[in-house]
C-alpha positions as CSV (number, residue, x, y, z in Angstrom):
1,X,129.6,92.3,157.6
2,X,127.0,89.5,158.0
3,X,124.6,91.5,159.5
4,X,124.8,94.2,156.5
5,X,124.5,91.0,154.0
6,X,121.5,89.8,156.2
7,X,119.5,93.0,156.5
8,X,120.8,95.0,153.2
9,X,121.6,92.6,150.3
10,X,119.5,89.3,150.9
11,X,116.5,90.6,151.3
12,X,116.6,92.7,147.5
13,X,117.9,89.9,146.4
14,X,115.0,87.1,147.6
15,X,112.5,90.1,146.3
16,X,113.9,90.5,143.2
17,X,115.0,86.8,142.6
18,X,111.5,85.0,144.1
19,X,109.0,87.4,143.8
20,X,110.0,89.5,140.2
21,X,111.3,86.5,139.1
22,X,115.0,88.1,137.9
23,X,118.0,85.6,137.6
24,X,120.8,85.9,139.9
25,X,123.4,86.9,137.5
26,X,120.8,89.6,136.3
27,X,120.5,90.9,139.8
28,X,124.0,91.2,140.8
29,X,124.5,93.7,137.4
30,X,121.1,96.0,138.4
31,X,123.3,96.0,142.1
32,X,126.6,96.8,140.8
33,X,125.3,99.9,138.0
34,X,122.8,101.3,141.1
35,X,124.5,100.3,144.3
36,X,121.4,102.2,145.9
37,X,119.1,99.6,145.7
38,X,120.3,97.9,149.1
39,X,118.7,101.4,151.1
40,X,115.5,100.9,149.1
41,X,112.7,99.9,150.9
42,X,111.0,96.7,149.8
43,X,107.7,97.3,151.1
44,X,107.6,100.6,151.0
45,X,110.2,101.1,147.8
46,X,110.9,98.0,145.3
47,X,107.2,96.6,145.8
48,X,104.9,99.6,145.0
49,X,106.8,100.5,142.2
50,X,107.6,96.5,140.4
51,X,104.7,95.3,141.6
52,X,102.1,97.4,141.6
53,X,103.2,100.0,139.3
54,X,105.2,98.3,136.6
55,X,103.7,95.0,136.6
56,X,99.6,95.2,137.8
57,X,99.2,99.0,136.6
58,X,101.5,98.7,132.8
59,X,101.3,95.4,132.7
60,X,104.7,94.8,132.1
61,X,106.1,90.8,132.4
62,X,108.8,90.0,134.5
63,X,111.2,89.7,131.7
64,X,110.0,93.4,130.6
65,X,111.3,94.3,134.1
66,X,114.2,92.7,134.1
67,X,114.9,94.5,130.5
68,X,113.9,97.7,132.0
69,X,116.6,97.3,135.3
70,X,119.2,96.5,133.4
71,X,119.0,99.3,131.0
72,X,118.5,101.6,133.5
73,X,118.2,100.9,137.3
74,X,117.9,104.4,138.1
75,X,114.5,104.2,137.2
76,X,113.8,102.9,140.9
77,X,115.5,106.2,142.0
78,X,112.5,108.6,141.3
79,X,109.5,109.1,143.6
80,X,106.3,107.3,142.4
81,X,103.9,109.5,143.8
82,X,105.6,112.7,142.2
83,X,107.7,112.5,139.5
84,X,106.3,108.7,137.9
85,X,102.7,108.7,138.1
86,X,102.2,112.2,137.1
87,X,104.4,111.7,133.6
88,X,102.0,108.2,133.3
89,X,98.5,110.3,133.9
90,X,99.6,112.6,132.1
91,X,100.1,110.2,129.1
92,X,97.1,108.6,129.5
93,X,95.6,112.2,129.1
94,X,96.9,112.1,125.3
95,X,95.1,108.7,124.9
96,X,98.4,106.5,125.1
97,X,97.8,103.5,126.6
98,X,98.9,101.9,129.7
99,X,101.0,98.8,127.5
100,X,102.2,101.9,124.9
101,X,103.5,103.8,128.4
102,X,105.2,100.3,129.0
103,X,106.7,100.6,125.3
104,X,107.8,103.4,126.1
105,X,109.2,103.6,129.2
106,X,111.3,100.1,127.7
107,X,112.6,101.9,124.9
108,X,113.3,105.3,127.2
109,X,113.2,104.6,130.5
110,X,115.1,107.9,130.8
111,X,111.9,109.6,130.5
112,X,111.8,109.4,134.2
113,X,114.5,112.3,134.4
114,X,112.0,114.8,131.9
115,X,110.0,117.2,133.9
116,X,106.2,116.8,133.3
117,X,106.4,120.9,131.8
118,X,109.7,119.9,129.3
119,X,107.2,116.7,128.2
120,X,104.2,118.9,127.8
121,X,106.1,121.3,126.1
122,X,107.8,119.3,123.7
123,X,104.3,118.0,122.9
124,X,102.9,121.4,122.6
125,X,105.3,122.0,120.2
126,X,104.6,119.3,118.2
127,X,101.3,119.6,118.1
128,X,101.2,124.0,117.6
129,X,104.5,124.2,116.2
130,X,105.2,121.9,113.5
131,X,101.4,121.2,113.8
132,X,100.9,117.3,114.0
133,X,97.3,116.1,114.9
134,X,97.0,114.2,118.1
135,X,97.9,110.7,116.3
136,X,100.7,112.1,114.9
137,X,101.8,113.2,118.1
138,X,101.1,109.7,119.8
139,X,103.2,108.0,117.4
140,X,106.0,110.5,117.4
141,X,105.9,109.9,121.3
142,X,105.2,105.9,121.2
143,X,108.2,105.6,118.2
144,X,110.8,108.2,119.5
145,X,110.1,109.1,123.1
146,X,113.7,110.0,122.9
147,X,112.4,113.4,121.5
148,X,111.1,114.7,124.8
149,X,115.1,114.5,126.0
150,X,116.1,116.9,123.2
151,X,117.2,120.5,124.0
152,X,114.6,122.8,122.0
153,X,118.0,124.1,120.0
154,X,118.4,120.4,119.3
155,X,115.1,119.7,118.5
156,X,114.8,122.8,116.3
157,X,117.3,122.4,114.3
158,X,117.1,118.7,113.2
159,X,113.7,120.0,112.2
160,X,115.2,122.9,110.3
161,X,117.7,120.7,108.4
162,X,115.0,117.8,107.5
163,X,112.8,121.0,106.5
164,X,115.7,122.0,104.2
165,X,115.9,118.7,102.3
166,X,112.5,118.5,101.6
167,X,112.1,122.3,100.1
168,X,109.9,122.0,97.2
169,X,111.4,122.4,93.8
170,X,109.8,123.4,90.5
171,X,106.2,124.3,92.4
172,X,105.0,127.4,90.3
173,X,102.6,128.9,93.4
174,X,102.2,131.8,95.7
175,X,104.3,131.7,98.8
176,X,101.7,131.1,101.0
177,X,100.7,127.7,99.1
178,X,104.4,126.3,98.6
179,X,104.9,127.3,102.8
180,X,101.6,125.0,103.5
181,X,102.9,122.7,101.3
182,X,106.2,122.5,102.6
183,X,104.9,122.0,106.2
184,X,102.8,119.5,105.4
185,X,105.2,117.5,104.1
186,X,107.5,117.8,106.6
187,X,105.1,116.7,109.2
188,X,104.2,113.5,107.1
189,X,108.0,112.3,107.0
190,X,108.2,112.9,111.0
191,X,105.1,111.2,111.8
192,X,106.4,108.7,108.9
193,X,109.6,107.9,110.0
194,X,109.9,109.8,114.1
195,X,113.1,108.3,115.0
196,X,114.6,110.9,112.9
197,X,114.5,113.1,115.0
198,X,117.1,111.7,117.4
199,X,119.5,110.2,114.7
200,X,122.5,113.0,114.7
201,X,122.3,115.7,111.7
202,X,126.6,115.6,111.2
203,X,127.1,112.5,111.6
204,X,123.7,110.4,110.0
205,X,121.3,112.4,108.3
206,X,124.0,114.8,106.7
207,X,125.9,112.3,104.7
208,X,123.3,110.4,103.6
209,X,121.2,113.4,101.9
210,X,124.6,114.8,100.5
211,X,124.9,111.3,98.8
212,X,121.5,111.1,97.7
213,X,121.6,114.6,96.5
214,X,124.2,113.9,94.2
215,X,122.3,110.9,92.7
216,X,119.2,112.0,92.7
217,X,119.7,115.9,93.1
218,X,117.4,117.5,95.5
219,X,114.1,118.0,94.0
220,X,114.3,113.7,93.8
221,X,115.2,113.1,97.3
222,X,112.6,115.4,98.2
223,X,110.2,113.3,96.4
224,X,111.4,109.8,97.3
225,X,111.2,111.0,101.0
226,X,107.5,112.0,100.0
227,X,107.2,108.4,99.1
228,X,109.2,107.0,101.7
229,X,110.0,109.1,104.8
230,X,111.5,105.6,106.3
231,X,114.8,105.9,103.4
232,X,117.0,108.2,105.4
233,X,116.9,105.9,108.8
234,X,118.6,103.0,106.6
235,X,122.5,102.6,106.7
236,X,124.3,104.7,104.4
237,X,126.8,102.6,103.8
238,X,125.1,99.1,104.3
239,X,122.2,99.6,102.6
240,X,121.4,102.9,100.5
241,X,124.5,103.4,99.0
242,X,125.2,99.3,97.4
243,X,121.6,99.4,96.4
244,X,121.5,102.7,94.9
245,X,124.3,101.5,92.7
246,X,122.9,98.8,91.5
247,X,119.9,100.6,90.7
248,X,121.7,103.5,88.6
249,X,124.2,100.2,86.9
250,X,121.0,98.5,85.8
251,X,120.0,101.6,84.4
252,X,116.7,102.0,86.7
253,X,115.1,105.0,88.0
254,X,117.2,106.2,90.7
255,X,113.8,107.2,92.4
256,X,113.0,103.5,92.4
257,X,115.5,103.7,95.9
258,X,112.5,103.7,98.0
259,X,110.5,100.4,96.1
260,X,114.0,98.6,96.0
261,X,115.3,99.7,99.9
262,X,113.1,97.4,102.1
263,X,112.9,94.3,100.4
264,X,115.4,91.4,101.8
265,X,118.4,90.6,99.9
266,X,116.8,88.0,97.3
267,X,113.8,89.9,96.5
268,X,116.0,92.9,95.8
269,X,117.7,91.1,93.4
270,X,114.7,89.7,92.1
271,X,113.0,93.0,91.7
272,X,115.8,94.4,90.2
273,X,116.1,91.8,87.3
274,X,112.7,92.6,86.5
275,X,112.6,96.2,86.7
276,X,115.8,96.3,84.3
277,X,114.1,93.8,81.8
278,X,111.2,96.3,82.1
279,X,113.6,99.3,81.5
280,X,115.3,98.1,78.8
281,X,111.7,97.2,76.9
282,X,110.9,100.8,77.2
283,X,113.9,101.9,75.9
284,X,114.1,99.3,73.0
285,X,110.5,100.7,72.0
286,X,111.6,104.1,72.4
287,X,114.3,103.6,69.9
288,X,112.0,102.0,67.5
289,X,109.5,104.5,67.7
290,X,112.2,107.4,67.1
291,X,113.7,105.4,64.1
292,X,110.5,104.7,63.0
293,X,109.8,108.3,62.7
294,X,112.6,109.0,61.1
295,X,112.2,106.9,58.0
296,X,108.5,108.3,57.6
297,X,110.2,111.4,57.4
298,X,112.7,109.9,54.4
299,X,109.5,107.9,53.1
300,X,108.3,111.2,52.5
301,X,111.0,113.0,51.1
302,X,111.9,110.7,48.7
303,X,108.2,110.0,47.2
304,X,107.9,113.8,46.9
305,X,104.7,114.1,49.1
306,X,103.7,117.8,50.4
307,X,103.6,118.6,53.7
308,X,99.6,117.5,53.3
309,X,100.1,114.3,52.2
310,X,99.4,114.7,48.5
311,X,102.0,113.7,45.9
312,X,103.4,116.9,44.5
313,X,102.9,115.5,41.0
314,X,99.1,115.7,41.2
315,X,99.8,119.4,42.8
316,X,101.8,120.6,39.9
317,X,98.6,118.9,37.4
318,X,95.8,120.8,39.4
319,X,98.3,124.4,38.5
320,X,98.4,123.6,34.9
321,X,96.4,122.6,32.0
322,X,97.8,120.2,29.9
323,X,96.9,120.8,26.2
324,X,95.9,117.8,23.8
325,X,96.0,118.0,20.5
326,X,95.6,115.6,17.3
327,X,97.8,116.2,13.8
328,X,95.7,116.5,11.0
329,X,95.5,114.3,7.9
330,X,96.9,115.2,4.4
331,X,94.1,115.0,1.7
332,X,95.6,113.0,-1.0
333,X,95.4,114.9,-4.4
334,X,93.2,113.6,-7.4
């Protein structure tokens, strides 16, 4: 037992704790999720990849590592030379950084487990497909790697539900127009908001646009997710729904939603105030304005003006001729 602690456990440990910089409580829960670790190599394992790779060549810290290990030690279980550094040349080959590969690999160190072919075609696809330009591709990738994980069924059809929502209403043009216009927009609200892509379509996305339907009906959520593809990545119940309310209550724009959504608590409410003030101005001067034209409309009728303008008195004068006339005098007799 000694001589396995000696030659199997203390040296990781030393490596991880002296050189990598890892606290001891930190290193015992990398050990317990991958037990594997005590076969690796240090010299020829745990230092090529920590050291060279994640730290000199990504510039990770050692906290980033120690962030990275505990969310998913089996990271160290795939071969540098063929299965790492081709997915990180690769990436650099699309312009991504070596700190955005460290992003990303922190946010999906999973990405390890993708084949370089599903990664290229899952960027293929966004690029040909729903037809992205290369930054919108980088940022899809740098926002929600978790995209190059997804099934093409999966990825499909979260595309083909958010495509849905955002079908234009009320566009009076040829096919061919409305279809470029369609698929331009949805390619702004994925390279606006990318982590919709991995949010679940039952469970997330589909009861938040059935809500927001039925406040806004579709043709405005398809134009407040024009404004702000970020609006359907905030909490339904949290965040869109108590704010939408408030909103509608103060008698506001619903559409407002996406000016109102990302400010913090107190300048919501502040906002709000204002934009109610400024609401019920409008509709005050509306009002007066209608009522206004209403009594010119009396004004007129009861001082018996024409439809020109002209009382109908000097109408009926211009029509006739009024006779004058003078009584003669009686000569008195002689």
């Amino acid at each position: 037992m000694k001589c396995i602690v000696n030659e199997g456990f203390m040296p990781r440990y030393r490596f991880l704790l002296r050189e990598v910089n890892i606290p001891r409580e930190d290193i015992v829960r990398i050990i317990k999720k991958n037990p594997r670790i005590l076969a690796m190599s240090v010299s020829q394992n745990l230092q090529p990849k920590i050291i060279f790779f994640f730290i000199m060549t990504l510039m990770m810290t050692p906290n980033d590592v120690r962030k990275l290990l505990l969310k998913y030690p089996g990271i160290l279980d795939y071969n540098l030379e063929s299965t790492i550094l081709p997915l990180t040349r690769y990436f650099l080959s699309l312009d991504i950084s070596a700190h955005e590969i460290s992003s990303i690999l922190l946010k999906f160190p999973r990405l390890v487990n993708c084949s370089l072919a599903k990664v290229k075609h899952v960027v293929g696809y966004l690029r040909f497909e729903l037809g992205l330009d290369a930054d919108g591709v980088r940022k899809v990738l740098y926002q929600a790697p978790e995209v190059v994980g997804l099934s093409s069924d999966n990825l499909e059809g979260k595309l083909a539900y958010i495509s849905d929502v955002l079908v234009p209403a009320g566009r009076n043009e040829t096919e061919e127009n409305t279809t470029d216009y369609h698929a331009e927009m949805l390619a702004k609200v994925i390279v606006g908001m990318p982590s919709l892509l991995h949010l679940n379509v039952e469970k997330n996305l589909k009861p938040k646009v059935e809500y927001l339907t039925s406040k806004l009906g579709k043709a405005g959520l398809a134009r407040a997710l024009d404004r702000m593809p970020m609006l359907l990545a905030y909490s339904l119940d949290n965040r869109i729904k108590p704010r939408l309310e408030m909103i509608l209550d103060a008698n506001v724009d619903g559409g407002k939603i996406t000016v109102g959504i990302p400010k913090s608590e107190r300048d919501f409410l502040h906002w709000l105030d204002a934009s109610a003030r400024k609401a019920q101005q409008k509709d005050s001067m509306r009002k007066t304005s209608t009522r206004q034209s209403y009594l010119d409309v009396i004004d007129d009728r009861d001082n018996g003006r024409a439809s020109d303008g002209e009382p109908r008195v000097q109408q009926i004068e211009k029509k006739s001729k009024i006779m004058h006339w003078t009584r003669p005098r009686r000569t008195s007799k002689s």
